[in-house]
Backbone bond lengths (Angstrom), bond angles and torsions (degrees), N, CA, C in turn:
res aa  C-N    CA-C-N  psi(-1)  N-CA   C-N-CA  omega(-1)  CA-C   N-CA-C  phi
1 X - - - 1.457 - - 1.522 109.49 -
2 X 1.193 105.77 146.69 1.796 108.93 -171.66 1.317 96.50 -87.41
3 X 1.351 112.77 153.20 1.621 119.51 -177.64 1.700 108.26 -111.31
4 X 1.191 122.63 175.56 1.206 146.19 -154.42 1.549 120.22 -139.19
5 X 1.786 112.31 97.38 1.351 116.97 -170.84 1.471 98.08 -73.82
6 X 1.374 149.68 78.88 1.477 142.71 159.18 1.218 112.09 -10.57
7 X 1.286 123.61 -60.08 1.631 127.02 -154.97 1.942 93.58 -72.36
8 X 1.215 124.57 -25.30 1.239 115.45 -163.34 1.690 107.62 -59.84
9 X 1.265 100.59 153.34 1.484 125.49 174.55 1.822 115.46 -84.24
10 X 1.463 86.10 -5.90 2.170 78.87 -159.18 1.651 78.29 -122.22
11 X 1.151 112.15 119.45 1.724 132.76 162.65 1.603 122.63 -119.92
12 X 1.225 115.83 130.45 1.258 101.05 164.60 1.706 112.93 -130.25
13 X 1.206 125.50 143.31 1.556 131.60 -161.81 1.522 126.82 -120.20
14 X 1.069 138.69 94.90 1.417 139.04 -176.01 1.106 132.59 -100.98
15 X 1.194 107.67 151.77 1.560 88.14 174.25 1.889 101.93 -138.00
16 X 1.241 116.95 131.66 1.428 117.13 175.84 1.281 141.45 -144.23
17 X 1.571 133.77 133.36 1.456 106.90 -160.03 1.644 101.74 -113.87
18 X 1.904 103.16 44.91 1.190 95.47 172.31 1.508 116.60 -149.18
19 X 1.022 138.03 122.82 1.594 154.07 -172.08 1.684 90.47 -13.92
20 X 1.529 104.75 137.55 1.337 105.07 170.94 1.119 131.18 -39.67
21 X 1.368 127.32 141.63 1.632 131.30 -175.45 1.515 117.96 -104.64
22 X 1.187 136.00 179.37 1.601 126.10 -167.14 1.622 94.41 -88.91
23 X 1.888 107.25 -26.20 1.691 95.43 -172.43 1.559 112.41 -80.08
24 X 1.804 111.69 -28.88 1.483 116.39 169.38 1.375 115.75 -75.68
25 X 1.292 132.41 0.36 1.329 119.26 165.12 1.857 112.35 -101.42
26 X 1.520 118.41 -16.03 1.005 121.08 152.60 2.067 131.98 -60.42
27 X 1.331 74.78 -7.93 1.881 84.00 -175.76 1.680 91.51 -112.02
28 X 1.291 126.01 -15.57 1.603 121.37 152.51 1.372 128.22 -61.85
29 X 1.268 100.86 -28.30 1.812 113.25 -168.11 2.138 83.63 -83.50
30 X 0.958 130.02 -23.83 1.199 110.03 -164.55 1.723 111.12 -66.44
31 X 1.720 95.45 153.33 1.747 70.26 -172.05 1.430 95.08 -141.19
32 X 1.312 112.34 154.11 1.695 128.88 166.80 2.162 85.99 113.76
33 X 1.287 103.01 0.11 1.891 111.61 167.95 1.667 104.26 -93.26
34 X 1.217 104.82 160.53 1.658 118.73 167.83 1.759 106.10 -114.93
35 X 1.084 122.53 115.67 1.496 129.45 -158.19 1.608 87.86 -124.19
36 X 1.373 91.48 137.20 1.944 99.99 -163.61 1.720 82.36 -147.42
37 X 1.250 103.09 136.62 1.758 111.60 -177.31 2.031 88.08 -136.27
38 X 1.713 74.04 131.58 1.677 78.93 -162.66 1.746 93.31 -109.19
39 X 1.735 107.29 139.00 1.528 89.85 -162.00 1.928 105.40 -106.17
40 X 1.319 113.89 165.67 1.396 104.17 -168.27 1.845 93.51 -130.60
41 X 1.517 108.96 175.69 1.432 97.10 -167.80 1.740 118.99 -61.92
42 X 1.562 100.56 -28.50 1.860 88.98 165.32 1.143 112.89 -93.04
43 X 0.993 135.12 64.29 1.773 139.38 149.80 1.054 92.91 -96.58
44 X 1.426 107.03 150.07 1.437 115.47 137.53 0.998 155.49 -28.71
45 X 1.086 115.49 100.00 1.838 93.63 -175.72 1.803 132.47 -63.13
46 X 1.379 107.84 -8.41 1.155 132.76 165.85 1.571 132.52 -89.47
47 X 1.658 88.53 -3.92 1.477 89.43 176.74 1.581 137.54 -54.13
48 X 1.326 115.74 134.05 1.406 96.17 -162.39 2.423 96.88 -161.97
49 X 1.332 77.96 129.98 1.688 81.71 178.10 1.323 117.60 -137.55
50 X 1.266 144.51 148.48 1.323 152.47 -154.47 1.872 95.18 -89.00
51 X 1.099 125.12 106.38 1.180 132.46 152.32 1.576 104.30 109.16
52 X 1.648 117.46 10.62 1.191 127.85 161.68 1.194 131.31 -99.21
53 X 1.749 135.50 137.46 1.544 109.49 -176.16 1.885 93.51 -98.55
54 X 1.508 88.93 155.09 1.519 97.49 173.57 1.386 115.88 -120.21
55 X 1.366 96.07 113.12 1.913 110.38 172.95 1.628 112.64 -82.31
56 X 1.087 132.50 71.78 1.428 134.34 163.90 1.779 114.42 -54.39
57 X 1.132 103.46 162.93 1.338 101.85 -162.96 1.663 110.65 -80.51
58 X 1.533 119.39 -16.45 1.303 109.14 161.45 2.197 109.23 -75.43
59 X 0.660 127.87 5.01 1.496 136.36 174.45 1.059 106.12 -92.01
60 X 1.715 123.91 -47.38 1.492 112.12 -170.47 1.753 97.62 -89.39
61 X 1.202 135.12 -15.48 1.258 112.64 152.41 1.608 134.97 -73.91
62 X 1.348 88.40 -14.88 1.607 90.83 167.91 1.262 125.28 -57.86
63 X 2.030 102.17 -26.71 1.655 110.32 -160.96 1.633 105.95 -60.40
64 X 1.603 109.33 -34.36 1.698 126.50 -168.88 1.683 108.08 76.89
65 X 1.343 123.81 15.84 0.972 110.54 160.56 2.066 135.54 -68.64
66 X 1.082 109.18 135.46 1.846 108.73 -174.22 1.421 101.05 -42.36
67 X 1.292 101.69 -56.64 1.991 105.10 -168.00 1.322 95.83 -54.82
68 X 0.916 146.79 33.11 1.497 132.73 -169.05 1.509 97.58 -106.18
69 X 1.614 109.32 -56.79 1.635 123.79 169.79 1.461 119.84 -44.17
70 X 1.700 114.88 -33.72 1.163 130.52 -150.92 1.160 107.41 -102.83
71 X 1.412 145.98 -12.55 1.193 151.07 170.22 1.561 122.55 -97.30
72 X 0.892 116.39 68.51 1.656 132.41 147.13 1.878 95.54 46.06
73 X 1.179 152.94 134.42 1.180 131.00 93.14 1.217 128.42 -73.61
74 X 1.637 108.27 179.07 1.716 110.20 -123.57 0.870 139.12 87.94
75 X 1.505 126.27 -51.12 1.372 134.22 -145.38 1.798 111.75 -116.91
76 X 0.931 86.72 160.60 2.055 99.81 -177.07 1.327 103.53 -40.71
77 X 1.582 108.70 -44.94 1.486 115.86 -152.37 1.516 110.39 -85.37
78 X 1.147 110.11 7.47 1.696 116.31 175.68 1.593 96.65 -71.47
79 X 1.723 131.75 -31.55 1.372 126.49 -162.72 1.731 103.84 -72.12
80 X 1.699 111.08 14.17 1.335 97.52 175.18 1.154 126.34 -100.20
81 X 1.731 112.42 3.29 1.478 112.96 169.28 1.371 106.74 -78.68
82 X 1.419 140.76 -4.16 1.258 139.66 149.52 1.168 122.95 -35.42
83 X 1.218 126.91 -38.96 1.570 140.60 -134.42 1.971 79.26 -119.32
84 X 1.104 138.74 -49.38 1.072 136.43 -145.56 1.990 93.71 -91.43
C-alpha cells in the first residue's frame, strides 16, 4: 500500500468511477506529490494504481468522520473526503 507524507504541501485528489486511465496513472507516477483517489459507488472495488492511495468507500467510513454521511454519493463533491 502506498503511504502518505501528511506534512506535505503538494496534494493531488480525485475522484473516479472508472478503472485507472493512462492520464490518472501518469499523475500516480508523479513524485515528491501525495495522490489520494477517492472512490464513489461505481468505482471499482479493485481499483488500484502504482503510486496512488485508494480511499474506497469502506475506508472512508472507516475514517468516522460526520461529513462522511453528508456528502452526496455520485457526485463530484464526494472527492472532498480526500482533502480531509
Amino acid at each position: 500500500a502506498e503511504s502518505l507524507d501528511v506534512s506535505s504541501r503538494n496534494w493531488v485528489v480525485i475522484t473516479s468511477v472508472n478503472p485507472p486511465t493512462r492520464q490518472v496513472q501518469r499523475i500516480c507516477d508523479i513524485k515528491g506529490w501525495n495522490k489520494v483517489i477517492v472512490a464513489d459507488k461505481k468505482t471499482p472495488t479493485d481499483w488500484s494504481a502504482p503510486g496512488c492511495v485508494f480511499l474506497s468507500i469502506d475506508d472512508q467510513t472507516a475514517l468516522e468522520y460526520k461529513t462522511h454521511s453528508l456528502i452526496p454519493y455520485n457526485r463530484y463533491e464526494r472527492k472532498m473526503l480526500g482533502y480531509l
